[in-house]
N, C-alpha and C positions, 0 to 999 in steps of 0.2 A: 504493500500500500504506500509505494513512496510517492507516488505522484500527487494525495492529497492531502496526506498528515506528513507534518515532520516530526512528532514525537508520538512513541506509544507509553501509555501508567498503566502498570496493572495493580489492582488493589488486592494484598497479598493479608492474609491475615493464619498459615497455615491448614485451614480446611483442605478438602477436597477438591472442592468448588472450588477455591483460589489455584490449586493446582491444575485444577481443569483452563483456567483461563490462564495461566501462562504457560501452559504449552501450545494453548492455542495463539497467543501472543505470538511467540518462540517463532510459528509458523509464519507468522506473517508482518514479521518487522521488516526483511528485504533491507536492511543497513542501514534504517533510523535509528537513533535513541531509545533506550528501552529502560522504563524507570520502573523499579519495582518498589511499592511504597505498603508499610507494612503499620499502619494503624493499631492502636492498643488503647482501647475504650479506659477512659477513663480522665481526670483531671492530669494536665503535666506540673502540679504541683500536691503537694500532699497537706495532710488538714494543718501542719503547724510549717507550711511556708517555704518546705525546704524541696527541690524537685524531686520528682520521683522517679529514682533513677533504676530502683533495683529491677520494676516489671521491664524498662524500655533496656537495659543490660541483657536482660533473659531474652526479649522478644529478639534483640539483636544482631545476636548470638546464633539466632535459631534460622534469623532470616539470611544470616551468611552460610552460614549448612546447605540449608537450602541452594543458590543461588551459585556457592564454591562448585559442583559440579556442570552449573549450566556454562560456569568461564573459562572450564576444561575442554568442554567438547563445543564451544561456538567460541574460541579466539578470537576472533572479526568482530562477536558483537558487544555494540557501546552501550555497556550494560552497566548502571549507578543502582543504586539500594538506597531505602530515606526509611527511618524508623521514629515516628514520632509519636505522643499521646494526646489523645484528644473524641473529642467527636470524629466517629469515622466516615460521617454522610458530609459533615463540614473539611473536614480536614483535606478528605478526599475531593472534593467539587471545587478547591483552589488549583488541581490540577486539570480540571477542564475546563481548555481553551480552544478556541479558533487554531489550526490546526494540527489539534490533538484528540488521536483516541485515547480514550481512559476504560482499563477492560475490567467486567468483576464477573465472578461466577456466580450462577443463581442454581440454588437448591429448588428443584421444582418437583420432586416428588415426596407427599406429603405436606409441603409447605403452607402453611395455613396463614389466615386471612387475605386483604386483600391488594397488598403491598411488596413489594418486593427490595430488597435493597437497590439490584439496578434500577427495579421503576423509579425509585426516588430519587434517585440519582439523576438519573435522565431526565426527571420533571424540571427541576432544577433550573431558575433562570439565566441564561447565558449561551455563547457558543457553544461548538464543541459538540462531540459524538461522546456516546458511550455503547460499549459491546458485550452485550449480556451473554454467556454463556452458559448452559446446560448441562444437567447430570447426562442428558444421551449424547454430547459433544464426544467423539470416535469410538463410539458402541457400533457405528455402523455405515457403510461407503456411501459417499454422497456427489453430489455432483448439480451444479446450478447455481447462479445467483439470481436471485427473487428481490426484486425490490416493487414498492407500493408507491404509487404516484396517486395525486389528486390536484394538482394545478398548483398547488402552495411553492413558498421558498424554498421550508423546508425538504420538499417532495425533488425538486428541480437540484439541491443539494446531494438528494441520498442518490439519484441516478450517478450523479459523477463519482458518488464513492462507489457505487457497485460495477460503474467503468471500469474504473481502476481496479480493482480486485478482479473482476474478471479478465483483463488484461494478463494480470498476476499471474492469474493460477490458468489459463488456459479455458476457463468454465463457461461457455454460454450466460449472457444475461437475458433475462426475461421481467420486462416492465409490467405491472399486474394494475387495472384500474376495476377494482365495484363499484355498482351503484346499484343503486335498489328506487323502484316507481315511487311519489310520493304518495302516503299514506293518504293522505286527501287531494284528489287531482278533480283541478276545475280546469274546466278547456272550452275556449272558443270552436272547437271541434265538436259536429256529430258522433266523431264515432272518436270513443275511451282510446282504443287501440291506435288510432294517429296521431294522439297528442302523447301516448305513451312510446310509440314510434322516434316522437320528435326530441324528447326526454333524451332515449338511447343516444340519440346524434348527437346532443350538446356533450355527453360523458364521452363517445366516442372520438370526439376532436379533442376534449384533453389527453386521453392517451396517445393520440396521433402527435399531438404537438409534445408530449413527451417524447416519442417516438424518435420524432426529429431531431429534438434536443441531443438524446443519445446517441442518434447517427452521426451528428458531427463531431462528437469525441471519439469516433470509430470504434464504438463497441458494436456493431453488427446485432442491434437490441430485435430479440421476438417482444412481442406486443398480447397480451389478452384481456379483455373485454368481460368481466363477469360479475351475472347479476344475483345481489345478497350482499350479504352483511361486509363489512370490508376486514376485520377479525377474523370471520368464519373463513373468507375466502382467501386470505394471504394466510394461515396457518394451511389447509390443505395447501397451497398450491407452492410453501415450502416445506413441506412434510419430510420430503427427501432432498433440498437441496442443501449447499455448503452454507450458503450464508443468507440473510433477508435484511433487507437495510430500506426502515421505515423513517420520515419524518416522525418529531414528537410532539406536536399539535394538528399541525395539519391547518383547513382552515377555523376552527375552532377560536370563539374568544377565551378559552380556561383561562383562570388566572394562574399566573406563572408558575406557581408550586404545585401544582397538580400534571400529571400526565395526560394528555390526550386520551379519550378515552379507548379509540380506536387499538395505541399501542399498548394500552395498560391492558385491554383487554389480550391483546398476541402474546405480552408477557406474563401475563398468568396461566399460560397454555404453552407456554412455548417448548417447540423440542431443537429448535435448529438455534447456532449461535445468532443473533438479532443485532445489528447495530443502530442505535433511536440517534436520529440529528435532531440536535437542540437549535430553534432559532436564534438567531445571532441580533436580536433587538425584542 
């Protein structure tokens, strides 16, 4: 992904999940920056004022273990370690910027309520992408990039990073647009099915003009038109590909700490890694 990040963060905390996202990182820095930033929930001073040095010594320690074999077997890469305490949904979103991926792992089986830590992350006001990864990240061969278009910035943004990626990896891209009839349709029309007709073409010329867009960065983009939920249908139709890279509002007025509901809805389901672009104002 060099052509659109100059740096990758992945937010390492020892889990699984955090494992799972820096090897997936690992795969796809291609001679960026690679920060691995290792948060430890808690104050970075202790009740009587003095730092608190002993958990961030321990955590330190563990995150160099960790990290000493990956500088064995990739020499080439510019790889730093940051081990700080603090909020880790704060501490972490000072490293996502304009561009920069910032990658965390997401526990999605089992996971309860309706949150995620990458969701929140990704809601987050500011630039910058974040890249959710999954418990089923190399359970199984994949092949594809999926990205979700809707006419937005953000939308016009994730096409150039799934360009690029699919440049990367060799992978076909395929630009995915849903709509669904309005629930109350009044039409200057006799007949329901013409003005529903007419509907289909207005969505069918934004994925056209997305189309376009991705042909002049020479990704060689397939295009699909499909009607339903926009959740329901970018989850099937990345079922089995490598990567899906969705806007995180879309056009939506949320207010900036909430997610889109669209992507919060793919990240509470998700199996394939997702990377959400944050709008940039």
């Amino acid at each position: 992904m060099t052509g659109v990040f100059e740096k990758m963060v992945v937010g390492w905390n020892g889990s699984d999940s955090s494992r799972r996202a820096l090897q997936w990182a690992l795969a796809h820095a291609d001679g960026i920056p690679l920060v691995v930033v290792h948060v430890v929930p808690g104050r970075a001073r202790s009740s009587d004022g003095l730092p608190a040095g002993g958990q961030l010594i321990e955590a330190r320690a563990q995150l160099l273990e960790a990290t000493d074999d990956i500088r064995e077997r990739h020499p080439e890469l510019r790889l730093t370690t940051v081990t700080v305490q603090g909020d880790p949904l704060e501490e972490l979103d000072d490293y996502v910027a304009a561009g920069t991926l910032t990658v965390v792992g997401a526990r999605t089986r089992g996971r309860p309520g309706r949150w995620s830590f990458g969701g929140r992350l990704a809601g987050q006001p500011g630039a910058g992408a974040v890249a959710v990864i999954p418990d089923e990240y190399g359970a199984s061969e994949r092949s594809g990039v999926i990205v979700g278009v809707d006419g937005s910035a953000t939308s016009i943004d994730a096409i150039a990073i799934a360009a690029d990626e699919a440049k990367r990896s060799g992978e076909a891209v395929t630009l995915v647009h849903a709509w669904e009839p309005p629930s109350l349709w009044e039409s200057a029309y006799d007949e329901h099915a013409e003005g529903i007709g007419m509907v289909e073409e207005m969505h069918r010329q934004i994925l056209d003009d997305a189309l376009a867009f991705a042909n002049a960065l020479d990704a060689a983009p397939r295009g699909r038109l499909e009607q339903g939920g926009a959740a329901e249908v970018l989850l099937a139709e990345s079922r089995d590909a490598s990567v899906l890279v969705i806007g995180s509002h879309g056009r939506s007025r949320v207010a900036r700490f909430l997610l889109g509901s669209v992507s919060q809805d793919v990240l509470l389901a998700v199996t394939t890694p997702t990377i959400i672009v944050r709008p940039d104002q």
